[in-house]
N, C-alpha and C positions, 0 to 999 in steps of 0.2 A: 412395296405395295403396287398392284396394278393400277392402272391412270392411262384413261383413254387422250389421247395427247392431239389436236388436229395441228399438225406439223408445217401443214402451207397451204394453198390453195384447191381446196379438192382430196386433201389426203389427212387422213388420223389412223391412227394406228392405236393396238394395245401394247405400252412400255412396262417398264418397270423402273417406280421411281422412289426413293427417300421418304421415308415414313417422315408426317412432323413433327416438331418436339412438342417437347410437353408444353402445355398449355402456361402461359404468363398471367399477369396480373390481368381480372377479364376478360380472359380469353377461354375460346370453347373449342374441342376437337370433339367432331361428329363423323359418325358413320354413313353416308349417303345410302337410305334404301328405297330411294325412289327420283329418279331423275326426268323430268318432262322438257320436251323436246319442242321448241315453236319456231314459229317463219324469224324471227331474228337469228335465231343459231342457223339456218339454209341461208340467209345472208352472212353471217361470219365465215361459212365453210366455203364459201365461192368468193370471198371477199370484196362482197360489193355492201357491206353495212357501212354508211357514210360516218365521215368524219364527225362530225354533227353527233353521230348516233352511236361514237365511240369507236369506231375503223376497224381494222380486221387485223389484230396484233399477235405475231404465231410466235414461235410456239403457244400453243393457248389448252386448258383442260376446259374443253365448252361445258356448260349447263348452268342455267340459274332459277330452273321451277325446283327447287329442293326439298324433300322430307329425308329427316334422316333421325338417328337415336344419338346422345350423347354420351358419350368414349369417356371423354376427362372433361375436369374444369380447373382453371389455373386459380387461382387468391382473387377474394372478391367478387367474383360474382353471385349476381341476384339470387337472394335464398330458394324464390321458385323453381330454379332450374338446378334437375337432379342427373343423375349417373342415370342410366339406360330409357333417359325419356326421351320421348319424340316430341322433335321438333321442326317445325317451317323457318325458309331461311327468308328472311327480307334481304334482297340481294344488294341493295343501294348503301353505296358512300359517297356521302355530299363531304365536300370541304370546307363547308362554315363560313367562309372568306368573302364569297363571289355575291351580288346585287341579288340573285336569285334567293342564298342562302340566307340573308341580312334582311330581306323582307319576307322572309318564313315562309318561304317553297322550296325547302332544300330539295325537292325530287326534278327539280329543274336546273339543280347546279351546274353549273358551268365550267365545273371541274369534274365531274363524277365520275365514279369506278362503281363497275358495276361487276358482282363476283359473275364467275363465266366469260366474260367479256375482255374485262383488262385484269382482273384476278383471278388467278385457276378456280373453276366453280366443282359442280359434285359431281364429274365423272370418272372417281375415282375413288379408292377401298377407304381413306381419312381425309378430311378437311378440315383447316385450322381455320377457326376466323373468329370476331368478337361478339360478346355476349349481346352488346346490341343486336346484333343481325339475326338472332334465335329465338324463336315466338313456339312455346308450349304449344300442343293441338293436341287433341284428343279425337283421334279419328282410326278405324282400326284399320284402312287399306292404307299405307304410306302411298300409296298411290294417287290415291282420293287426297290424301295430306298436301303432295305438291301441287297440286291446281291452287293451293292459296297465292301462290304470286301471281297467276293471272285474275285468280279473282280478284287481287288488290287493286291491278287494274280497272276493271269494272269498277269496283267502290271508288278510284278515282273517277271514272266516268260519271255516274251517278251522280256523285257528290257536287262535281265541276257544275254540271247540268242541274243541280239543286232539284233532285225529281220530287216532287209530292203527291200522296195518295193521293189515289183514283185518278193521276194525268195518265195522256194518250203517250203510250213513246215506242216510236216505230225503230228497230236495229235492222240496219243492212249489214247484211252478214253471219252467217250460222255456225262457222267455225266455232273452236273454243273460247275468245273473248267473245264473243255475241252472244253466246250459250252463260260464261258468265254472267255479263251486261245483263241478259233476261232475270237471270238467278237475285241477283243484286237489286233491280230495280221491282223484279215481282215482290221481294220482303219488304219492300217499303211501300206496295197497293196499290205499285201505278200497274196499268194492263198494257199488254207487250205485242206487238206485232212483226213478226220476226220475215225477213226478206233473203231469200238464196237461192240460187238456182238447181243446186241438189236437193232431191224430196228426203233421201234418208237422212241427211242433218236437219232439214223442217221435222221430220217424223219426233228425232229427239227434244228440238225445240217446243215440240205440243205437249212431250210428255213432262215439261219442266214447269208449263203450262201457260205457255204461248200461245196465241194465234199464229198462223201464218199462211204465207200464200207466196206463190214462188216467182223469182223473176223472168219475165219473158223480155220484155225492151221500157228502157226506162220511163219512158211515157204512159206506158199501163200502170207500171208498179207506180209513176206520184198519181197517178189516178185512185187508183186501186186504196192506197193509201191513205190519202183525202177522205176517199170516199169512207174508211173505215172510222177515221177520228171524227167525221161531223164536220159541216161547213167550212169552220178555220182550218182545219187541217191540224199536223199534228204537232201540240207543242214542245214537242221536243224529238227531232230523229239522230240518232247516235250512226253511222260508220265503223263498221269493223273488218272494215276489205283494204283499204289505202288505193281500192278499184276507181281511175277516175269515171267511170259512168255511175258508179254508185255516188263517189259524192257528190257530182252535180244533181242525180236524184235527190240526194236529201237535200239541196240548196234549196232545190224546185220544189221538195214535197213542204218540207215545216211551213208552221205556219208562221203570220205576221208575228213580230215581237215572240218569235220563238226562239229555242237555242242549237243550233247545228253542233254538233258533240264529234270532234274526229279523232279516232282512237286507231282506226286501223294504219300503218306504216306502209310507204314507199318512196321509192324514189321521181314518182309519174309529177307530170302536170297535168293539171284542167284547167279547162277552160269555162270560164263561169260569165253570165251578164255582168257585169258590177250593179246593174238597175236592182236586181235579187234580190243584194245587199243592203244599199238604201230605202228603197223603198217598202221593206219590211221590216226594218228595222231589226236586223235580225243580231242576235250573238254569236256567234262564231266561236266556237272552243278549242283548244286542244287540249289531248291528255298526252301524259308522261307519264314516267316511271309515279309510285304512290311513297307519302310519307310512311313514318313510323305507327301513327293512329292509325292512317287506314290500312297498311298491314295489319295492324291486330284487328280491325273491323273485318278483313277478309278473311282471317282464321276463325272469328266467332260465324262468317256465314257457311263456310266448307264445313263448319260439325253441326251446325243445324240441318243441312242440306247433301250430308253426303251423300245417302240414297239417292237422291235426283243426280248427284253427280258424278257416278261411278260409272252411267253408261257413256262418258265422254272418253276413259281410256281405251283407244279401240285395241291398240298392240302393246305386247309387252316384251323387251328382250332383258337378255342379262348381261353383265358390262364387259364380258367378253365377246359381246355381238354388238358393243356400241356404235362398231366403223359400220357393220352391216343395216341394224338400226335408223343411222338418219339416214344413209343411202335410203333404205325403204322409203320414209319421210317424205324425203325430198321427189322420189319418181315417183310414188304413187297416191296423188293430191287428193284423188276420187275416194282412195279407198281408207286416208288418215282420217282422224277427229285429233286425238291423241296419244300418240307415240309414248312409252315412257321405258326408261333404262332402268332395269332394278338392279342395286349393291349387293343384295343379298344373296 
């Protein structure tokens, strides 16, 4: 079978590798027909995704936004899941073991594997993996199907930040988790105010049905911001840049007793008051990879919502264009939303 392989630093190639075997007790072999491409996979390819955050272990089959149909099923698995259905993959394996898993946030394990990552993921003609990791969808673009792991994220976000109808909640950032994050947080009634400095990713954010207004210097936008949520400001603003001007904006924008939500990844520092902190009492979040619940919460939001979320794949290639593909990705930041690899 062909398997797009990224071999070391900068380089993947299309091989030819070993079909897998038939599936064991619980186990599922799917056909990847839809593979979505994000800023952690241009960190595994230059090999700077930290230690922390799983490191950059080559030979590697990158991908872990997966839609795919299922091939075979070994013994025992769940009656739900049939021969040529489509399925969303939740990409996480917690270890059970670790202080994280023992007080029930396995998505913060301290041992994890993550498919793509440290397990070959779905840039390639089969993938083996366990029945856990496979959630039914009913969505007719597999395309539209694999945005469910980044929405998962979002429903982490959401959830973390406890959003409730009709709260203000400002997202820095219009890329595809922000564009999530809106999707997420608008079905549960809070009203969005979306922050980027590209007008054609606010354009999408309006039509998903966001406000927005674009960043010029951080100082307008916690203005701007305030001034949109009412006196307190806004209780709750989410990050999904890992830009430190962006999060010191949200530090600066939330308001008192709000929740700062950081979702977006890097390696940067900032620089923040500590006064910020204390004196507004504020909460501080971070998001991570999503449980098993809120995986299936992001598959039931991608088929409610997939019309709203179809105009987020801007390109598409096929998995003999995968090396060509995240090159694209990677050089041209202006002209991505979302990249995806089709099997098909």
């Amino acid at each position: 079978m062909r398997a797009a392989v990224t071999e070391r630093v900068g380089e993947i190639a299309l091989l030819d590798r070993s079909e897998p075997p038939a599936p064991g007790p619980g186990q599922v072999v799917l056909a990847p027909e839809a593979v979505g491409i994000c800023g952690s996979d241009y960190h595994f390819f230059a090999g700077e995704l930290s230690e922390a955050a799983g490191g950059s272990q080559f030979p590697r089959v990158q991908g872990h936004e997966i839609a795919g149909t299922i091939v075979s099923l070994g013994p025992d698995c769940r009656p739900e899941l049939a021969i040529d259905q489509r399925v969303a993959v939740w990409p996480l394996h917690a270890c059970g073991r670790c202080y994280p898993c023992s007080v029930g946030r396995p998505n913060t394990c301290d041992n994890f594997k993550l498919i793509g990552i440290h397990i070959d993921g779905g840039l390639q003609e089969l993938l083996s993996t366990g029945q856990e990791q496979v959630f039914p969808i009913r969505a007719e673009n597999a395309a539209v199907a694999a945005l469910a792991e980044p929405m998962s994220v979002a429903v982490r976000a959401v959830n973390r930040a406890a959003i409730q109808p009709g709260e203000k909640l400002v997202v820095m950032g219009a890329g595809p988790i922000g564009q999530c994050v809106a999707v997420a947080a608008g079905d549960r009634g809070a009203e969005v105010l979306m922050v980027d400095p590209q007008e054609r990713r606010l354009a999408l954010g309006r039509e998903i049905g966001a406000q927005t207004t674009v960043w010029t210097t951080a100082d307008e936008v916690v203005s701007f911001g305030r001034r949109w949520a009412g006196p307190a400001g806004p209780p709750v603003v989410v990050d999904a840049t890992g830009a430190p001007a962006a999060v010191r904006a949200m530090i600066d924008m939330v308001a008192s007793a709000g929740r700062a939500v950081q979702v977006g990844m890097s390696g940067e520092e900032v620089s923040l008051r500590i006064g910020s902190l204390t004196e507004k009492e504020l909460d501080v979040l971070g998001v991570s990879c999503c449980g098993s619940e809120e995986f299936a919460e992001a598959v039931g939001l991608v088929e409610r919502n997939d019309a709203l979320l179809a105009p987020m794949i801007s390109q598409e290639f096929p998995l003999e264009q995968a090396p060509e593909a995240l090159r694209f990705a990677i050089g041209n930041p202006t002209e991505v939303m979302k990249v995806v690899i089709r099997g098909e």
